[in-house]
C-alpha positions as CSV (number, residue, x, y, z in Angstrom):
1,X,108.9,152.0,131.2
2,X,110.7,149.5,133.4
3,X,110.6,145.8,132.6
4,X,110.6,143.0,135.3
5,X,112.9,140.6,135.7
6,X,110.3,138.2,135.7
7,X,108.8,139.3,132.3
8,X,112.4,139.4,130.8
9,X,113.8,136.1,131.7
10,X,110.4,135.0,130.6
11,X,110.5,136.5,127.4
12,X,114.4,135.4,126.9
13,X,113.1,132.1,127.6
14,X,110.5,132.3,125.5
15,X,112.7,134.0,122.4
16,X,116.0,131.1,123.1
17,X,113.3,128.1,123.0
18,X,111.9,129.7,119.4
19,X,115.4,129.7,118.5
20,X,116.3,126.3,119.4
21,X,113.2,124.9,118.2
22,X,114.2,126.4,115.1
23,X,118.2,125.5,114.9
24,X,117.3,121.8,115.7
25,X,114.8,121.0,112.9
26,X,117.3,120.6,110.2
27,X,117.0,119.6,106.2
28,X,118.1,116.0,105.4
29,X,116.4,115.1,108.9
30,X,112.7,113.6,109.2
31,X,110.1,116.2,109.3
32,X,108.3,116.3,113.2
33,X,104.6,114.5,112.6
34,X,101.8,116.6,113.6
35,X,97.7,116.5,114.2
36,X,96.1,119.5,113.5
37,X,92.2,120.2,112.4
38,X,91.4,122.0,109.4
39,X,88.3,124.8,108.8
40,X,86.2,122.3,108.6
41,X,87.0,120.1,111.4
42,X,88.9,117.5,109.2
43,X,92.3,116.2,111.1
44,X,95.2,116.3,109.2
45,X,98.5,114.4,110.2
46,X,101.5,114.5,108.1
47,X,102.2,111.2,108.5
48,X,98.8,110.4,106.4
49,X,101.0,112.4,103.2
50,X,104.1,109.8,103.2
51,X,104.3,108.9,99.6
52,X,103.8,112.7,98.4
53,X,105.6,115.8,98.4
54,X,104.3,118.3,100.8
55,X,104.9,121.9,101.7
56,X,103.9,123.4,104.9
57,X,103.6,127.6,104.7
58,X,103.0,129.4,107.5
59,X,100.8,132.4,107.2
60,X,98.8,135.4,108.4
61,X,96.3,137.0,106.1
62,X,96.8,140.3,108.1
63,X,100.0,140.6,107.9
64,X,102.1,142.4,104.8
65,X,104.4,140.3,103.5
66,X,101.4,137.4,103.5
67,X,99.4,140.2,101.4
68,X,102.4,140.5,99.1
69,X,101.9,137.3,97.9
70,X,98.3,137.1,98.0
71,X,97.2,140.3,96.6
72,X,99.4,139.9,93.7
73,X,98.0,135.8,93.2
74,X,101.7,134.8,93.8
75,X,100.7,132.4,96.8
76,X,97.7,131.5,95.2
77,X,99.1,130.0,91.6
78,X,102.0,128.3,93.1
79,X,99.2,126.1,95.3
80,X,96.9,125.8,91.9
81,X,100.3,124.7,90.3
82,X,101.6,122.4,92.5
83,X,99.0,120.9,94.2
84,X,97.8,120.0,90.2
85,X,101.4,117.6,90.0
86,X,99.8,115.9,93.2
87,X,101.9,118.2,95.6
88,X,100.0,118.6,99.1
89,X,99.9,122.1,100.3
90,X,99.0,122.9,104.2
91,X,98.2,126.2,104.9
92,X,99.2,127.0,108.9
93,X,97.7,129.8,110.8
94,X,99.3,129.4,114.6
95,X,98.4,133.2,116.0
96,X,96.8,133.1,119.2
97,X,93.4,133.9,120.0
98,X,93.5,137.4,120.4
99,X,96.2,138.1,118.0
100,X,96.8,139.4,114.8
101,X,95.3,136.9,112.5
102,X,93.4,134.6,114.7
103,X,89.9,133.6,113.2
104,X,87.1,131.3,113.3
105,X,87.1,128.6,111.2
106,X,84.3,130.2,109.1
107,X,86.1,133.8,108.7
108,X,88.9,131.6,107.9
109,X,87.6,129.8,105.1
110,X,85.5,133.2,104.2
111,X,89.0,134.3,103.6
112,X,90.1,132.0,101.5
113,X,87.3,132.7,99.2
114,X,87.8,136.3,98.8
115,X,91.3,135.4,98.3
116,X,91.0,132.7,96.1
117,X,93.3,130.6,98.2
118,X,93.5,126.9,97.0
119,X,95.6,125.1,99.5
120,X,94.9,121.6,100.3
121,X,93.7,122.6,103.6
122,X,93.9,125.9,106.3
123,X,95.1,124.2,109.3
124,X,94.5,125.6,112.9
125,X,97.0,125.9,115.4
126,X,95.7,128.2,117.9
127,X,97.8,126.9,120.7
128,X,101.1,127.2,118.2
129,X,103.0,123.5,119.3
130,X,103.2,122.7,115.5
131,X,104.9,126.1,115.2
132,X,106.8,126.0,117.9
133,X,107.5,122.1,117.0
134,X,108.4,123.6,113.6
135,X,110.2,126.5,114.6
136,X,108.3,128.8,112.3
137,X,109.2,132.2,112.8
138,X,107.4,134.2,110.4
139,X,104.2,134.8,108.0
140,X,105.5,133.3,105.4
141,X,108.0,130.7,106.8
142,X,107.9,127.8,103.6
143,X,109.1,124.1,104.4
144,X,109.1,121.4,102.4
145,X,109.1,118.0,102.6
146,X,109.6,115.1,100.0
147,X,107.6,111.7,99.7
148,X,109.8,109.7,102.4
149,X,109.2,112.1,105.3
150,X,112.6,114.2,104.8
151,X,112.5,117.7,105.3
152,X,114.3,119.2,102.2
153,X,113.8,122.8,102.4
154,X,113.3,125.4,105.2
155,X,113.2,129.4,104.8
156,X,111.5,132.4,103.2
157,X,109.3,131.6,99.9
158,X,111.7,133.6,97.5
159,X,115.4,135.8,97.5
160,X,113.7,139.6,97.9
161,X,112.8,140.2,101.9
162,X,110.5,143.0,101.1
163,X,106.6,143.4,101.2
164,X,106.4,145.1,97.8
165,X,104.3,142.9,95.0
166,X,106.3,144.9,92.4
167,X,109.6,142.7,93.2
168,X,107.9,139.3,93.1
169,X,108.7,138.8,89.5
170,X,112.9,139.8,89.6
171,X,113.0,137.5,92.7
172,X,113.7,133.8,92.7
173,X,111.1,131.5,94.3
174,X,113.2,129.2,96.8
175,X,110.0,126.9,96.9
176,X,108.9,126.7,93.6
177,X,113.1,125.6,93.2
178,X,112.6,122.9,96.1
179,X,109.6,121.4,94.9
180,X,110.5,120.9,91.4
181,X,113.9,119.6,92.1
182,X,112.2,117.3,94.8
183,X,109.8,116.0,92.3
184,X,112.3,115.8,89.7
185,X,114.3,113.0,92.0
186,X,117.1,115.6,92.7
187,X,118.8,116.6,95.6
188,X,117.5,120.6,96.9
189,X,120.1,122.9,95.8
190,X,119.1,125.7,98.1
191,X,117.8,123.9,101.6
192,X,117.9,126.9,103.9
193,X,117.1,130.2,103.6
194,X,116.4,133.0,106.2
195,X,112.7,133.2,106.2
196,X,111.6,137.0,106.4
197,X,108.2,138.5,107.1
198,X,106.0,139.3,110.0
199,X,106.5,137.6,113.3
200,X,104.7,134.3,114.1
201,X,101.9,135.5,116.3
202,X,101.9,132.6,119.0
């Protein structure tokens, strides 16, 4: 099957600006603000969560890596766990309508429940600028940012790139690391990571 040239210096176009989005936002910098609406309408900006830690994962409840962490309650206790030390934890979903793991707000939240999901909130980004803004590249894609505004970790959730629950407890959770150093008042040892999982679905 041929390609256009049209369709492939659109898609190039479309792959470099992911890229760049992604190269530029850089830990030690301040992270981008956004406005997004939660499942229940609620508008969340980061800028309301200056003064606590918050971490930003992007997900898709379709996809397998997402259920690697879900079906074995990984995801789950770390947000029970941190958002109980007053940690704020903002779930993203920016696939298109259309795509793998779009939803309604209500099938969102229905979710949630089955999953027994605690986030701080599901936020909505159907239209993918706060991903894009973001540079999120993949379900999971974990960032987190500390009490002034600083971005202080960007990457995959833990050290094993696979989508088997069975290697969840040999890896080493690169969040967990962030956010207890970042609460602790010490500087992120591990910042970056390559974040590995199922393409963002924008």
């Amino acid at each position: 099957m041929r390609i256009s040239s049209a369709f492939a210096s659109a898609l190039l176009v479309g792959t470099l600006s992911a890229v760049s989005a992604h190269a530029a936002l850089k830990t030690g910098e301040k992270a981008p603000d956004f406005s997004l609406s939660d499942t229940r309408g609620k508008i969340h900006k980061l800028s309301d969560y200056i003064g606590k830690v918050v971490v930003l994962e992007w997900t898709n409840p379709e996809c397998p890596y997402v259920k690697k962490h879900y079906e074995s309650g990984n995801m789950q206790k770390l947000q029970k766990d941190y958002t109980a030390k007053g940690v704020v934890w903002l779930s993203v979903n920016s696939s298109a309508k259309g795509k793998q793991g779009h939803a309604s707000p209500v099938e969102h939240d229905k979710v949630l429940k089955q999953k027994n999901a605690v986030p701080s909130a599901l936020l909505i980004d159907e239209k993918g600028s706060t991903g894009r803004l973001y540079g999120a590249m993949t379900t999971p894609h974990m960032y987190v940012i500390d009490a002034k505004g600083t971005l202080v970790y960007n990457g995959a959730i833990d050290d094993k790139a696979t989508s088997a629950k069975e290697d969840i407890a040999s890896s080493k959770n690169l969040v967990a690391a962030a956010v207890d150093e970042t609460l602790a008042g010490k500087v992120v040892t591990i910042s970056n990571s390559k974040p590995y999982g199922c393409s963002v679905k924008y």
